[in-house]
C-alpha positions in Angstrom: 19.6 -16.0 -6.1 20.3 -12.2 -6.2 20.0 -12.1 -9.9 16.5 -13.6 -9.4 15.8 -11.1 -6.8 17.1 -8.2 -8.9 14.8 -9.5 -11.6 11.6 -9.7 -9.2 12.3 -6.1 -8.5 12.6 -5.1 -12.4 9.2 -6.4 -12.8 7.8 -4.8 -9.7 9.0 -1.7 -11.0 8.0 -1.8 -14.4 4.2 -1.9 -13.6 4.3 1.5 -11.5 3.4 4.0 -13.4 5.7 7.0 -14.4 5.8 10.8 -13.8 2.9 11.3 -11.7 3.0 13.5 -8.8 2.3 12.0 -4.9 -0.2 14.6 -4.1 -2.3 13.7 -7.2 -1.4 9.8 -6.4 -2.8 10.4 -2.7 -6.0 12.2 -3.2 -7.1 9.5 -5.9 -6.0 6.7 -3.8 -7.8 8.1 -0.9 -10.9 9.4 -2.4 -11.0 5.0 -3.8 -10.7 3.9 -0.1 -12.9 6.6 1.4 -15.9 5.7 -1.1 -15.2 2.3 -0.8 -17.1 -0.1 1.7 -16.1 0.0 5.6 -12.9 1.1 4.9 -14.7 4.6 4.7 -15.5 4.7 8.1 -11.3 4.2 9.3 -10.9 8.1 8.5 -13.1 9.2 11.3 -11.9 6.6 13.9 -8.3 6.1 12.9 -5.5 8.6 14.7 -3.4 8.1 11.5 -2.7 6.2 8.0 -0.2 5.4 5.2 -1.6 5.8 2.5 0.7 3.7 -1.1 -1.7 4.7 -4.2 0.8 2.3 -6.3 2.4 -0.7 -5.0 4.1 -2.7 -8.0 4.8 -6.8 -7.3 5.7 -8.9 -10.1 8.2 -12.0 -10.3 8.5 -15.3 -11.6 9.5 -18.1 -8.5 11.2 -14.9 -6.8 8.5 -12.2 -6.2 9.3 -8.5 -5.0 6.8 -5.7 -4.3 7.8 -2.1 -3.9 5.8 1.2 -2.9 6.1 4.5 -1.7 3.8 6.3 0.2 3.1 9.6 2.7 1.8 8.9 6.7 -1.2 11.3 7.9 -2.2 12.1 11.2 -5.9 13.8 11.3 -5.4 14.7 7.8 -1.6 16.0 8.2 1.2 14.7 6.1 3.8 14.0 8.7 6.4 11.9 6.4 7.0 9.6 3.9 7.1 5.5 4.0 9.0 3.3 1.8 7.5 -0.5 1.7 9.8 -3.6 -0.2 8.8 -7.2 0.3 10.5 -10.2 -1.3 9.2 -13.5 -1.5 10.3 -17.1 -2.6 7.7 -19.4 -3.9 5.3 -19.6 -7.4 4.2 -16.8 -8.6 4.1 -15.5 -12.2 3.2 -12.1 -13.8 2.4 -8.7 -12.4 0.7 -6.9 -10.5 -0.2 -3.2 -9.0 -2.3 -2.2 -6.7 -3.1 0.5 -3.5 -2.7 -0.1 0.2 -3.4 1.7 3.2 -2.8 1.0 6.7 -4.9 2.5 9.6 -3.6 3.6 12.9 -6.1 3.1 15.4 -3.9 4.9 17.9 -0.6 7.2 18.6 1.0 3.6 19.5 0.4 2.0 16.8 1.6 5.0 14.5 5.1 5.0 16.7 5.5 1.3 16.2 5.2 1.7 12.7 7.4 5.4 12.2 10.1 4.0 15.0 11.7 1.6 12.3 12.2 -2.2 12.4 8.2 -2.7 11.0 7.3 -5.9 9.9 4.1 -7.3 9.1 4.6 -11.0 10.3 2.8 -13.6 9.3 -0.4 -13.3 11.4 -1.8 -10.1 9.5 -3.4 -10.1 6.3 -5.2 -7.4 4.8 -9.1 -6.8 3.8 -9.4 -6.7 0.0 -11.9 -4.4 -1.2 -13.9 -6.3 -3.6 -14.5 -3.1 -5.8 -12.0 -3.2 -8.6 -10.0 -0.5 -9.4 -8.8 1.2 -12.2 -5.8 3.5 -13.1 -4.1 4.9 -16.3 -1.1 7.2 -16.1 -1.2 9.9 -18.7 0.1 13.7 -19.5 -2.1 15.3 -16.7 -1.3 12.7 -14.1 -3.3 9.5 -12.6 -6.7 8.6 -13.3 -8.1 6.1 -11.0 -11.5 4.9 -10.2 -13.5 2.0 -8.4 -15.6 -0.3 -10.9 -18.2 -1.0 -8.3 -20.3 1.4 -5.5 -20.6 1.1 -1.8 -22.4 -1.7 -1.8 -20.0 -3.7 -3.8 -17.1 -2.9 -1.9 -18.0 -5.2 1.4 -15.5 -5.5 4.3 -15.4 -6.9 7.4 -13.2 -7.0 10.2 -11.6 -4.1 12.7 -7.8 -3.0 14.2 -5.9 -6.1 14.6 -2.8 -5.0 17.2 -3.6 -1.2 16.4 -3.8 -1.4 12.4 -6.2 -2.3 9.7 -5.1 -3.1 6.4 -7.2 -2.8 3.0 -5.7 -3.2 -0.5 -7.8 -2.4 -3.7 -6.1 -3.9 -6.9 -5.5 -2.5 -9.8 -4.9 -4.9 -12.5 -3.0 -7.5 -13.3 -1.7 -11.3 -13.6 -1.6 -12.2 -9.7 -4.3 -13.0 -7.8 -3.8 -11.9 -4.3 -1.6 -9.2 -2.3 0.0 -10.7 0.7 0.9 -8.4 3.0 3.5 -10.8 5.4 6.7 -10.1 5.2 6.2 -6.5 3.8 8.7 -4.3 5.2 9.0 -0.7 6.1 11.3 2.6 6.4 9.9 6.0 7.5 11.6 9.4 6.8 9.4 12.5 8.8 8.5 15.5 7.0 11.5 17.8 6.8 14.4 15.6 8.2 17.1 14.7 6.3 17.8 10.5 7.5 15.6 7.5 7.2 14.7 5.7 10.0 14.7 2.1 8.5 14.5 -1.4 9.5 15.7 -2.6 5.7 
């Protein structure tokens, strides 16, 4: 079983790309979510998000997604999160995609940057029906939504203080299920993780 899991992890990681920097990652991951659909309007009314521009799941039977990613609070970069997720069942191929969670309030951020966050089995996240695309090259990440406004319709609102939209961005798997996805938090400046891994 751990060689299975240390597999699912090798193909997770082998469908992020390579030597881009965050800050580049961020602003094209945001600028996707902040053009795309209702999702848009979570900037004004959030207090905070986490913000993973590339979030890489593969596996065969034994599936593993990794991501890392940087929390804001109006605008702020206030740390960085780390997000692993394992998962037994059929799946084959790979696939990468963004996420971003919404804080609706103070709360909600300190539940999630307080360690021990799990998403459980009773939230799922709003897929943006605009695809995405992304290409690593010499100058960095290139990412951009096939589809406008009007083809990115979601639906839905906070859901225990968070709201979850993924936008995909290629790949052999159909769907990104967020149960089960686990999270560690390190603020800005400070040396330990607080992490419920």
């Amino acid at each position: 079983m751990t060689s299975m899991i240390r597999t699912a992890l090798l193909c997770a990681a082998l469908v992020l790309p390579l030597g881009v920097a965050q800050a580049g990652r961020d602003t094209a991951s945001i600028n996707l979510f902040r053009q795309a659909g209702a999702s848009s309007s979570y900037f004004d009314k959030s207090y905070g998000y986490v913000i993973f521009p590339t979030i890489g799941q593969g596996g065969f039977v034994v599936g593993a997604a990794h991501g890392d990613g940087d929390v804001y609070v109006h605008g702020k970069r206030i740390g960085k999160a780390s997000m692993t997720q394992v998962s037994v069942g059929f799946q084959a191929g790979g696939q990468a995609y963004s996420e971003i969670i919404f804080f609706e309030n103070q709360g909600a951020l300190e539940s999630f940057t307080n360690g021990n966050f799990e998403f459980g089995a009773d939230i799922g996240a709003i897929a943006i029906t605009a695809s995405a695309s992304a290409s690593a090259s010499t100058t960095g990440e290139h990412s951009g939504a096939s589809g406008g406004m009007r083809d990115a319709v979601t639906q839905g609102g906070f859901y225990h203080g968070l709201a979850v939209f993924t936008i995909a961005k290629g790949g052999l798997m159909y769907e990104a299920a967020v149960q089960g996805q686990k999270f560690s938090y390190t603020p800005r400046g400070n040396g330990h993780m607080a992490s419920n891994q």
